[in-house]
PARO-611321 format. One line per 4 residues: number of its first residue (from 1); their letters; for each residue x, y, z of N, C-alpha, C. Coordinates in steps of 0.001 Angstrom, whole numbers, plus 500000, padded with zeros to 6 digits. Layout:
NUM = A = X Y Z X Y Z X Y Z | ...
END
This chain:
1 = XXXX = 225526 808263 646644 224999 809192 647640 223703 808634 648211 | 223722 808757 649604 222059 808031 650355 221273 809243 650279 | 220064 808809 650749 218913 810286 650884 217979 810665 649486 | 217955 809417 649021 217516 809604 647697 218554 809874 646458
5 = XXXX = 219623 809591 646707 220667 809636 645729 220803 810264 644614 | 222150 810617 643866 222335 811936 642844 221557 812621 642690 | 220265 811734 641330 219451 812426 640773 218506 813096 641319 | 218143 811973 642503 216958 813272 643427 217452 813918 643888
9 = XXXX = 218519 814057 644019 218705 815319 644885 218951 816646 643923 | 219575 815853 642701 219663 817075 641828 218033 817969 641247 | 217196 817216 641104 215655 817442 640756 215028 817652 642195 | 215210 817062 643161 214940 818401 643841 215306 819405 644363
13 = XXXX = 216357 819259 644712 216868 820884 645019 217300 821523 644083 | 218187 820984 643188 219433 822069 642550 218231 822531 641320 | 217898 821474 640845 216916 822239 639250 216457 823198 639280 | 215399 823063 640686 214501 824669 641057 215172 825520 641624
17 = XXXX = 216591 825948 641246 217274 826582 641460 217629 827610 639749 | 217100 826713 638967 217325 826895 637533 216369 827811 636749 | 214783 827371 637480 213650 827993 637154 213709 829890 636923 | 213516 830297 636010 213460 831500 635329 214519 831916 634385
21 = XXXX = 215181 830670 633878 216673 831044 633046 216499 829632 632113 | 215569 830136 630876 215000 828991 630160 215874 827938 629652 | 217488 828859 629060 218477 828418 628351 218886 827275 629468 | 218335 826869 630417 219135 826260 631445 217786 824402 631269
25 = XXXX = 217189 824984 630830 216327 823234 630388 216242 822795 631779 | 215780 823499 632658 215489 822796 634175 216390 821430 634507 | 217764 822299 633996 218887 820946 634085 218858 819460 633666 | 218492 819537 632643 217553 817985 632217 218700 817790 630652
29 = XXXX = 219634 818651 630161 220261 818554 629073 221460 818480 629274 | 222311 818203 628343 223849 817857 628374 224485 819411 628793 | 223529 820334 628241 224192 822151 628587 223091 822884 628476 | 224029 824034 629031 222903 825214 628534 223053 826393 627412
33 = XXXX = 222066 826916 627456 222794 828040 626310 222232 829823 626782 | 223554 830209 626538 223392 831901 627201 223457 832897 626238 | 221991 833561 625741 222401 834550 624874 222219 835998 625638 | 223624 836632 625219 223403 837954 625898 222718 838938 625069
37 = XXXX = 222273 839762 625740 221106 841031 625413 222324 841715 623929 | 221650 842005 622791 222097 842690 621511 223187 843556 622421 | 224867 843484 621710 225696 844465 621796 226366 844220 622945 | 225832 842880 623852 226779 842688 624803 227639 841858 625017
41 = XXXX = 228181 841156 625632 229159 840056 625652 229152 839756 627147 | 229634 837979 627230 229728 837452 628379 232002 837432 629177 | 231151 837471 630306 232424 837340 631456 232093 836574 631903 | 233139 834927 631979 233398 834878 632470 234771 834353 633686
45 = XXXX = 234172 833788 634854 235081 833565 636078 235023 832025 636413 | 235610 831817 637426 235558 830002 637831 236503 830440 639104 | 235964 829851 640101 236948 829280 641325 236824 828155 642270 | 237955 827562 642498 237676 826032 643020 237343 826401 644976
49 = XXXX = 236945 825849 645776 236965 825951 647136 237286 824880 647402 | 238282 824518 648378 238323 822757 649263 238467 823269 650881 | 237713 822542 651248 237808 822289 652964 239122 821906 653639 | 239272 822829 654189 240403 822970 654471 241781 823390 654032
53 = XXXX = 241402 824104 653129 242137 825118 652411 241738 826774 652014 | 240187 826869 651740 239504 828332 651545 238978 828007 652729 | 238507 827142 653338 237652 827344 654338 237750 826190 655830 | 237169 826633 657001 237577 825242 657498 236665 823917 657659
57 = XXXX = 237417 823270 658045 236884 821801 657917 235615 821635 658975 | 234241 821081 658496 233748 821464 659655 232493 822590 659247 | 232719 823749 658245 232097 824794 658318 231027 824863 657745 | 229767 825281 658021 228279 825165 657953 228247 824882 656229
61 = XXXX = 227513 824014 655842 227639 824199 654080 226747 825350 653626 | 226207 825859 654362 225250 827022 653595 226496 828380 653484 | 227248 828736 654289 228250 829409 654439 229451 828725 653163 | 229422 827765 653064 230420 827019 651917 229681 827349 650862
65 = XXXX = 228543 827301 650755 227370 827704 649469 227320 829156 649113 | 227649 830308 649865 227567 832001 650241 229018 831754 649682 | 229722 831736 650189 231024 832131 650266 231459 831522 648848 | 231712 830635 648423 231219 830040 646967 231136 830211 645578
69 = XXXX = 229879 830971 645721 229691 831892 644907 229924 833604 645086 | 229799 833781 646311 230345 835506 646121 231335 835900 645870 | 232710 834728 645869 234310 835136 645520 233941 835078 643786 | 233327 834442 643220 232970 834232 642509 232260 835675 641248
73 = XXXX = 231330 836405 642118 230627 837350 642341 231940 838341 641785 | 232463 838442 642682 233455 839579 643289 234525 839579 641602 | 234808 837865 641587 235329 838482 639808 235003 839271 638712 | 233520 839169 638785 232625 839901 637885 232742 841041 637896
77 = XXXX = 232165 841763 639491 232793 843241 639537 233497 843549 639312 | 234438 843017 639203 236026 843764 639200 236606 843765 637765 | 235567 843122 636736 235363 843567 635197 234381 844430 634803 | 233761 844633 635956 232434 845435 635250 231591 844852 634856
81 = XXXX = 231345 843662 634924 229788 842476 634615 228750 842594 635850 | 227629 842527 635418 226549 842024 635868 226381 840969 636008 | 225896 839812 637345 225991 838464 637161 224740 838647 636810 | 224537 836994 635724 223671 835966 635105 223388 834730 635450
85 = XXXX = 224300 833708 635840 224300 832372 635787 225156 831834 636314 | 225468 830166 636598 226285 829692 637622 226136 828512 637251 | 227450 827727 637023 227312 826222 636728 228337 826024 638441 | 227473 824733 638986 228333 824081 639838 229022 823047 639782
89 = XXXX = 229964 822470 640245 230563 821717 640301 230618 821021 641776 | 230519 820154 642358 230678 819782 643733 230847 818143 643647 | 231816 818060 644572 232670 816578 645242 231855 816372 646877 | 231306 816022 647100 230900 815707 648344 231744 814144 649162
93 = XXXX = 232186 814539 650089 232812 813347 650870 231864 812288 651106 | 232558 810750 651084 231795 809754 650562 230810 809975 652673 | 230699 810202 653259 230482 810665 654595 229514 811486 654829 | 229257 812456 654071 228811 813355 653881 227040 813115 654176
97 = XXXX = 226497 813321 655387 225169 812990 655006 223664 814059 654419 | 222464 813500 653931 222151 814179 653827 221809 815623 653937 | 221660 815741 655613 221338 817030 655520 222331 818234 655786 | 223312 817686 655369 224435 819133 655114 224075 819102 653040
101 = XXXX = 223949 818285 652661 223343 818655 651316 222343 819498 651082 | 221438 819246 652333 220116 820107 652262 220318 821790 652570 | 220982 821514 653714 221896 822860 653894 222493 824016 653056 | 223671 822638 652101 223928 823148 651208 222606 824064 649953
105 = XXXX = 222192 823423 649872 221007 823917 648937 220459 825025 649375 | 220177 824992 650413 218780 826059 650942 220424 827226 651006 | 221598 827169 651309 222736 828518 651022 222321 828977 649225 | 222646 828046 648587 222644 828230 647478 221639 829363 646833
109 = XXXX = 220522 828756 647191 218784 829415 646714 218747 831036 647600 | 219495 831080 648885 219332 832601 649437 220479 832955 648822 | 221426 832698 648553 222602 833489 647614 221763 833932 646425 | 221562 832941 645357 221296 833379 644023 219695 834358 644474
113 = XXXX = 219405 834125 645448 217900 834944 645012 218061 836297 645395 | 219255 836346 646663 220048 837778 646949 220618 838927 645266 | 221608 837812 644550 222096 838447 643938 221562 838347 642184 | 220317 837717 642394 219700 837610 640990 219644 837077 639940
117 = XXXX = 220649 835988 640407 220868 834866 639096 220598 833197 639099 | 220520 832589 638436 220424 831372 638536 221088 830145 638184 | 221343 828966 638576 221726 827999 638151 221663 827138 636811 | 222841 827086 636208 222523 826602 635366 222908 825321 634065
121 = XXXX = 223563 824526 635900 223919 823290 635249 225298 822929 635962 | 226363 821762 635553 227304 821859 636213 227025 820165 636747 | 228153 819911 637581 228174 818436 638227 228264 818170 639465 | 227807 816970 639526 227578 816162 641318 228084 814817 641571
125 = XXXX = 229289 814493 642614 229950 813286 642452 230287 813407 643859 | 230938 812331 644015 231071 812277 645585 232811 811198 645769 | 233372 811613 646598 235064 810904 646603 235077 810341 648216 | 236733 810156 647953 237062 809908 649815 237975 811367 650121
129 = XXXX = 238114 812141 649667 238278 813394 649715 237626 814216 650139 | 237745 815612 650752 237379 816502 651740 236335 817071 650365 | 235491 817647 650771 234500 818351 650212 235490 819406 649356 | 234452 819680 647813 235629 820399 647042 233958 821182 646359
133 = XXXX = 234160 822573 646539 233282 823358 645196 233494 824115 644393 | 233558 823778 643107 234074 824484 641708 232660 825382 641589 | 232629 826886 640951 231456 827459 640523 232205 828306 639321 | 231792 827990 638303 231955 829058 636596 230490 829862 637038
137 = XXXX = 231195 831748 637243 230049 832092 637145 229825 832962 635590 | 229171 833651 635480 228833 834165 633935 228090 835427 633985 | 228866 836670 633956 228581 838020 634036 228139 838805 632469 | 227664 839201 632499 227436 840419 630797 227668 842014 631141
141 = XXXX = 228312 842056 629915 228333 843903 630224 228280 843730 628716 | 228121 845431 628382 228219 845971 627020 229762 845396 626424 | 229892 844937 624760 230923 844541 624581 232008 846096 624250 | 233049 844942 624622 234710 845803 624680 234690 846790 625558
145 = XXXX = 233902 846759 626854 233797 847585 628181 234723 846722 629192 | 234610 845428 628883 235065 844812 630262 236524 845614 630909 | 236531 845727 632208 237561 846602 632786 238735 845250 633095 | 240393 845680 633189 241081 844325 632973 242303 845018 634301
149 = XXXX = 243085 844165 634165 244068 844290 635004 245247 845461 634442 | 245608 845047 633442 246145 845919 632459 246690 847097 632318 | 245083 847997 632529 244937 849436 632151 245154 850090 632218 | 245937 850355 633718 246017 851186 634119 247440 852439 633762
153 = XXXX = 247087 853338 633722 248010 854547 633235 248987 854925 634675 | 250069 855477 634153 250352 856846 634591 249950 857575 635156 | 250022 857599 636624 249318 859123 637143 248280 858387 637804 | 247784 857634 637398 246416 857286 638106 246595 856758 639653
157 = XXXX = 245656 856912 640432 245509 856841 641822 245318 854999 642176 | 245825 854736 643211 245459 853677 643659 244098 853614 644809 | 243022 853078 644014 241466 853424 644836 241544 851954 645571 | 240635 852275 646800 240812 850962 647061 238888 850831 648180
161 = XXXX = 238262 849875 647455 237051 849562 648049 237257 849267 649436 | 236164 850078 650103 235426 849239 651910 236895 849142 652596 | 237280 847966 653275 238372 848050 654396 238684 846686 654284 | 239845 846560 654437 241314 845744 654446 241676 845119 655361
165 = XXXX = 241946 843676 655065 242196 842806 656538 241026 842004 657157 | 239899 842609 657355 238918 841974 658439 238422 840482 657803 | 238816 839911 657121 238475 838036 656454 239662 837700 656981 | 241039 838137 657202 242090 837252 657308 241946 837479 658714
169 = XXXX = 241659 838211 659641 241154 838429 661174 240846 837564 661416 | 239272 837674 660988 237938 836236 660811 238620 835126 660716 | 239288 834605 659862 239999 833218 659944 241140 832883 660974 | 241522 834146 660991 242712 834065 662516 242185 833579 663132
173 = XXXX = 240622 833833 663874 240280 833667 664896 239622 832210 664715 | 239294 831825 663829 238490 830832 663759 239816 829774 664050 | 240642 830129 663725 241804 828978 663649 242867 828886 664974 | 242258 830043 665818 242549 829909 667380 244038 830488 667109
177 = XXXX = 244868 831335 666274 246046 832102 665775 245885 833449 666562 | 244749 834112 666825 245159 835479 667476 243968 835751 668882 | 244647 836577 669598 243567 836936 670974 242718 837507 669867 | 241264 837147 671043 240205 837664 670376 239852 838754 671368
181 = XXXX = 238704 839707 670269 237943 841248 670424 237106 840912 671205 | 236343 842397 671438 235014 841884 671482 233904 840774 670824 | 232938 840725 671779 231816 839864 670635 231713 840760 669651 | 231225 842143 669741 230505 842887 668335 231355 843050 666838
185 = XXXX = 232886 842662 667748 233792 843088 666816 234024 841911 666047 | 233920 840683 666562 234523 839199 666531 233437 838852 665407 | 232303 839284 665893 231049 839184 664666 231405 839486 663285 | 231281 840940 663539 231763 841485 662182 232936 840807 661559
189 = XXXX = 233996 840277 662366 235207 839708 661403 234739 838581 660702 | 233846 838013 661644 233519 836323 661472 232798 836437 660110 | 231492 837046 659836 230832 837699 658552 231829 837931 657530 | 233127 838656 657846 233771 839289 656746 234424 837957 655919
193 = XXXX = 234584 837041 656940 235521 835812 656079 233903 835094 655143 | 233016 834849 656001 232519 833218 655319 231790 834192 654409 | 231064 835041 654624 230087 836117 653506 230581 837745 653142 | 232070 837047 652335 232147 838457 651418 231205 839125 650496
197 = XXXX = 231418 840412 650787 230725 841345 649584 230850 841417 648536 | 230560 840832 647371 230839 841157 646189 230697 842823 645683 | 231144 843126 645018 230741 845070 644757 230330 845206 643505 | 229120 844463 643468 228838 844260 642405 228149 845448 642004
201 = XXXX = 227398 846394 642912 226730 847551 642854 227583 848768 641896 | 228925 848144 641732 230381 849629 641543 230374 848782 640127 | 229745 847959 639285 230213 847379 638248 230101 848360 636967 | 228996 849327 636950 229043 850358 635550 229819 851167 636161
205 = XXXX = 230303 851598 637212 230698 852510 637980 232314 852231 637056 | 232725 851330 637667 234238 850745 637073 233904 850628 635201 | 233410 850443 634656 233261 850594 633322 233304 852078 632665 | 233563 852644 633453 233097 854439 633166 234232 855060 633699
209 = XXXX = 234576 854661 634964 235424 855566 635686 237220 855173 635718 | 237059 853575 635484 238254 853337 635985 239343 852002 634937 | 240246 852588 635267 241414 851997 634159 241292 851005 633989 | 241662 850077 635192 241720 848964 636036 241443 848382 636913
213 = XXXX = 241360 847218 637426 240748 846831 638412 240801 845061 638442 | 241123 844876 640204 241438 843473 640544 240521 843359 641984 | 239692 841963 642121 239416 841528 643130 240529 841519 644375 | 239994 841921 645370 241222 841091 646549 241210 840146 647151
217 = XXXX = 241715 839160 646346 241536 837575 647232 242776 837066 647236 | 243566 837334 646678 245184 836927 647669 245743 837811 648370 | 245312 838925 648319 246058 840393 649216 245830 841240 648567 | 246173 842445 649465 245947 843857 648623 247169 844198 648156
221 = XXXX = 248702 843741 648480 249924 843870 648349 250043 842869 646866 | 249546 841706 647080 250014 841282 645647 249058 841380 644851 | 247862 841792 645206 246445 842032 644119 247080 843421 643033 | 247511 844859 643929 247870 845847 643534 248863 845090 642768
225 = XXXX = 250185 844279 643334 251160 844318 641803 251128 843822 641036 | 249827 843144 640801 249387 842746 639654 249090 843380 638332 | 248551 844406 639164 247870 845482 638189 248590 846175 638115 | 249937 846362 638882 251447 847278 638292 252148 846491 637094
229 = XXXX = 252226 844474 637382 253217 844546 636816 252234 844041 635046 | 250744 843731 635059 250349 843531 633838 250504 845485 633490 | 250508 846286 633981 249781 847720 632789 251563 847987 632485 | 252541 847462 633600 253952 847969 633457 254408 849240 634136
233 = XXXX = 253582 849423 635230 253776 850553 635942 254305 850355 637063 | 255328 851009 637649 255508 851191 639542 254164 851680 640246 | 254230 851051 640894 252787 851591 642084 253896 852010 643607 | 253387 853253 644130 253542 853454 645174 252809 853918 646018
237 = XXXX = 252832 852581 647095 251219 852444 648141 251957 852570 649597 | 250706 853766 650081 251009 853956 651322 250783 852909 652266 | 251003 852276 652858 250346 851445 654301 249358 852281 655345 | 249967 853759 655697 249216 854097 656150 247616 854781 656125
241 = XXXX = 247614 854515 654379 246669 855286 654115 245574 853957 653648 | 245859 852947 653930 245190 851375 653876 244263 851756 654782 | 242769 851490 654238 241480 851637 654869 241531 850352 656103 | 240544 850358 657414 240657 849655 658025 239924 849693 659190
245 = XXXX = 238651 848614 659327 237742 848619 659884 237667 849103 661355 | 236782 849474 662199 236928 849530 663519 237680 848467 664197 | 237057 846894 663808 237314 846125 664217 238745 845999 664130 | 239218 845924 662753 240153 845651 662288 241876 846772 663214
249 = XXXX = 240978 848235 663416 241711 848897 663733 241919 848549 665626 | 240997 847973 666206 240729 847495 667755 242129 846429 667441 | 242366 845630 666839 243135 844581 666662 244905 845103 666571 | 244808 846185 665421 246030 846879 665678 246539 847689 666859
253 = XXXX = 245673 848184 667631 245824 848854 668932 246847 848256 669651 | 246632 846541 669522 246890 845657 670723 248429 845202 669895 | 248609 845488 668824 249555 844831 668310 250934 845295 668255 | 251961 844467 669009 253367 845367 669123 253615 845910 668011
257 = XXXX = 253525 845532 666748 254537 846738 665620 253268 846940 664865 | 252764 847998 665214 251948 848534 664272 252192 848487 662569 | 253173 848949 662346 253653 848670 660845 253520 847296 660520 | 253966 846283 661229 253750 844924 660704 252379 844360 660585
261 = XXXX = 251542 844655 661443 250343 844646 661670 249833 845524 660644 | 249521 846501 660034 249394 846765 658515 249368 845735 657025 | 251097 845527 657710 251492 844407 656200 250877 843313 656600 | 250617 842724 657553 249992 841833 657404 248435 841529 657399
265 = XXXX = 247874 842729 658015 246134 843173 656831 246488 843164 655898 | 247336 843990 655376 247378 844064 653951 247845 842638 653324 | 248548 841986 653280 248570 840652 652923 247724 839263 653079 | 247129 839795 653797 246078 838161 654317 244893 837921 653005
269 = XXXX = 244445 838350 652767 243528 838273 651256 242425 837776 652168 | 241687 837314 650946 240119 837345 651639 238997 837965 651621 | 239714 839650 651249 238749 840240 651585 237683 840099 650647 | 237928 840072 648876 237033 840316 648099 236772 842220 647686
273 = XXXX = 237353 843062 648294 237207 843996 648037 237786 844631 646677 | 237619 845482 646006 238132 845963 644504 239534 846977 645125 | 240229 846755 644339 241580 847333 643861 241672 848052 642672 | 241910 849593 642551 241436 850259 640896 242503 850758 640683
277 = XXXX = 242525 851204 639718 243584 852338 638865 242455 853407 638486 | 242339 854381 639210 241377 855466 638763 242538 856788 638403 | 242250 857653 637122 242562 858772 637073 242035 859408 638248 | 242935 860952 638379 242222 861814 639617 241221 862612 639197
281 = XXXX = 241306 863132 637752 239706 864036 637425 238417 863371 637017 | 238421 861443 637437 237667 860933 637355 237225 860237 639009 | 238255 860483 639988 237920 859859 641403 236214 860518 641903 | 235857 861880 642121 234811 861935 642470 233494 861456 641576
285 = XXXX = 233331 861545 639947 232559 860761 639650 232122 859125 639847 | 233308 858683 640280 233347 857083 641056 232897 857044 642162 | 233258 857989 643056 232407 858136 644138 231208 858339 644480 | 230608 859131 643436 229232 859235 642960 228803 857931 642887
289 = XXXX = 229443 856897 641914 228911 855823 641467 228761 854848 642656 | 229350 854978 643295 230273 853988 644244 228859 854145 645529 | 228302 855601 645641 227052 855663 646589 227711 855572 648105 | 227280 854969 648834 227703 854597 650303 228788 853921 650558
293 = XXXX = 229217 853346 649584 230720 852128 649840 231752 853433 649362 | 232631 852960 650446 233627 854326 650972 234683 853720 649802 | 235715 854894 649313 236774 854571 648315 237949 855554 649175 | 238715 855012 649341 239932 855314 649545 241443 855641 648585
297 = XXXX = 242083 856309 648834 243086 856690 647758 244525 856444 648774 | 245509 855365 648537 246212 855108 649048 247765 854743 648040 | 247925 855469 647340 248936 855336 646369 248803 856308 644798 | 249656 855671 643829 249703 856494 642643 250472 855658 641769
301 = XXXX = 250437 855078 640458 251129 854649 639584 251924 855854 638849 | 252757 855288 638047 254164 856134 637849 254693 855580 636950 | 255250 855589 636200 256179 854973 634879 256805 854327 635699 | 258063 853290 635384 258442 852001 635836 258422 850887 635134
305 = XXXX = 259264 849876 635690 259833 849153 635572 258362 847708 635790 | 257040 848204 635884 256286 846958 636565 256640 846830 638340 | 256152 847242 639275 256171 846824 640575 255790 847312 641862 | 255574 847144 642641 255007 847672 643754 256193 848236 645158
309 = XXXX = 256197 849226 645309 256906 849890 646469 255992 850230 647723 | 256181 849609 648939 255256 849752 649938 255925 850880 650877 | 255052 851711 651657 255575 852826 652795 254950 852199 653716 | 255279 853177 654658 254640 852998 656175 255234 854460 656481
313 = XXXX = 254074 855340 656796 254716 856848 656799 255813 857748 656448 | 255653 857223 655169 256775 858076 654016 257998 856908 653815 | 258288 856052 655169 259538 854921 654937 259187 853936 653907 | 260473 853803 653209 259945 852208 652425 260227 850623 653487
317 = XXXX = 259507 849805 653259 259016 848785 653934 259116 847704 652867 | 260100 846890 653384 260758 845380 652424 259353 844703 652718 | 258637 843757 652090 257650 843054 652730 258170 841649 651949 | 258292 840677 652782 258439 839446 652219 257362 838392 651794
321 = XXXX = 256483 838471 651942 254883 837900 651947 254009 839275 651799 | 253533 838948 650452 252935 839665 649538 251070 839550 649578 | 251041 838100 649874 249188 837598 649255 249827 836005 649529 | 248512 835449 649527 248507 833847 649644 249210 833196 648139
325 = XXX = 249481 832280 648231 249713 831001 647144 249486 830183 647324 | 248878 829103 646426 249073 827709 646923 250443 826878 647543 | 251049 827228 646163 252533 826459 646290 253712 827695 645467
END
């Protein structure tokens, strides 16, 4: 790497990224070490990013640095952890010049100082390959709280965080796939893809209130049957009762089959938003918890066979594309 190569760059940027998280040896050791507060236990997560696959080729690295770690983020919530810490991993293209590194960095340092945690170790190498970023992040909650995919009962409601669709919009558009909105609207989509919300604010909230619970980053169609087919329940989810932004809803206006235009918000992933299994004499205390971020109730689990049944105003709706896959 030019620009002062690996090590400086790791001592200067990434280390003081480390500063206030002692177990982390101002990155100067083979590891670190994480002890959680008496009675609690660690979560955690890991997810890989490559250019041109989560994101496009081309795209600001401070936004590759946000985006990064908040999918990242978003695992945590959706166990009920508090984030702590963050090992990176990063491949930089042999091309790559300095100051998209610098870039990179200065994303990094307003992420973690946003969401309160720090760096704390991890690797730096460089290929003939497209830019690639691995992040293990490392959440704590009280032990045998963590909330799982699992849990969910009988009877319980399908809750569903904020609004659906507007990241797979955002990338539509970026990828020149759909007419575009307004500017105000085009904004908001554009935000929703590169800087998801983690909900991390709903994390004791979900430890208290709720069965289950899954991030949405391959879809809300295959996120939900996840959590049907690990607890072993049928889920039956309305389409129409799928939350859905202004923006998001400006987009369906224009769209010949409204119903398809549903399934396919509902399938695009991205969003990062939580997916629950809440009982119903526990939904308004979640809402309590939950504060200003809107919860929606768009289904109900049911004894079954494990699986997901989709409507579109009372009809059932075959959907053939569920959520992303690799392969």
């Amino acid at each position: 790497m030019s620009a002062g190569g690996e090590f400086d760059y790791i001592m200067r940027r990434l280390a003081p990224l480390s500063a206030g998280f002692p177990g982390a040896a101002g990155l100067t050791d083979d590891g670190a070490v994480i002890a959680p507060a008496p009675g609690n236990e660690l979560a955690v997560t890991t997810d890989t990013l490559v250019s041109g696959v989560h994101f496009p080729a081309g795209e600001d690295p401070a936004c590759v640095a946000a985006r990064a770690l908040r999918v990242n983020l978003s695992d945590l919530a959706a166990m009920g952890a508090q984030a702590r810490a963050y090992l990176l991993n990063i491949v930089w293209p042999h091309d790559a010049t300095g100051a998209l590194r610098e870039r990179f960095a200065d994303g990094l340092a307003a992420e973690q100082g946003q969401f309160g945690l720090h760096l704390i170790g991890g690797d730096t190498t460089a290929s003939a390959g497209p830019l690639a970023v691995t992040i293990t992040a490392f959440g704590e909650l009280p032990a045998g709280t963590a909330v799982r995919r699992g849990g969910a009962q009988a009877g319980d409601l399908a809750v569903i965080t904020g609004t659906i669709g507007d990241a797979w919009l955002g990338l539509q558009a970026r990828l020149g796939a759909r007419e575009r909105l307004d500017e105000t609207h085009e904004a908001f989509l554009a935000r929703r893809f590169s800087r998801p919300e983690p909900r991390l604010e709903l994390a004791a909230g979900l430890r208290e209130h709720a069965h289950a619970a899954i991030d949405v980053s391959d879809g809300l169609l295959a996120d939900f049957e996840h959590i049907a087919g690990a607890s072993a329940l049928t889920l039956h989810l309305a389409l129409d009762e799928m939350p859905v932004s202004r923006a998001a809803a400006a987009w369906l206006a224009r769209h010949p089959d409204p119903r398809q235009g549903r399934v396919d918000l509902a399938a695009g992933g991205d969003d990062y938003e939580l997916a629950l299994a809440v009982a119903p004499h526990r939904l308004e205390a979640l809402r309590t918890a939950a504060g200003v971020l809107p919860l929606t109730v768009a289904g109900r689990f049911s004894q079954g066979p494990g699986g997901l049944h989709v409507t579109w105003k009372g009809e059932p709706v075959e959907v053939v594309k569920k959520g992303f896959t690799h392969f």
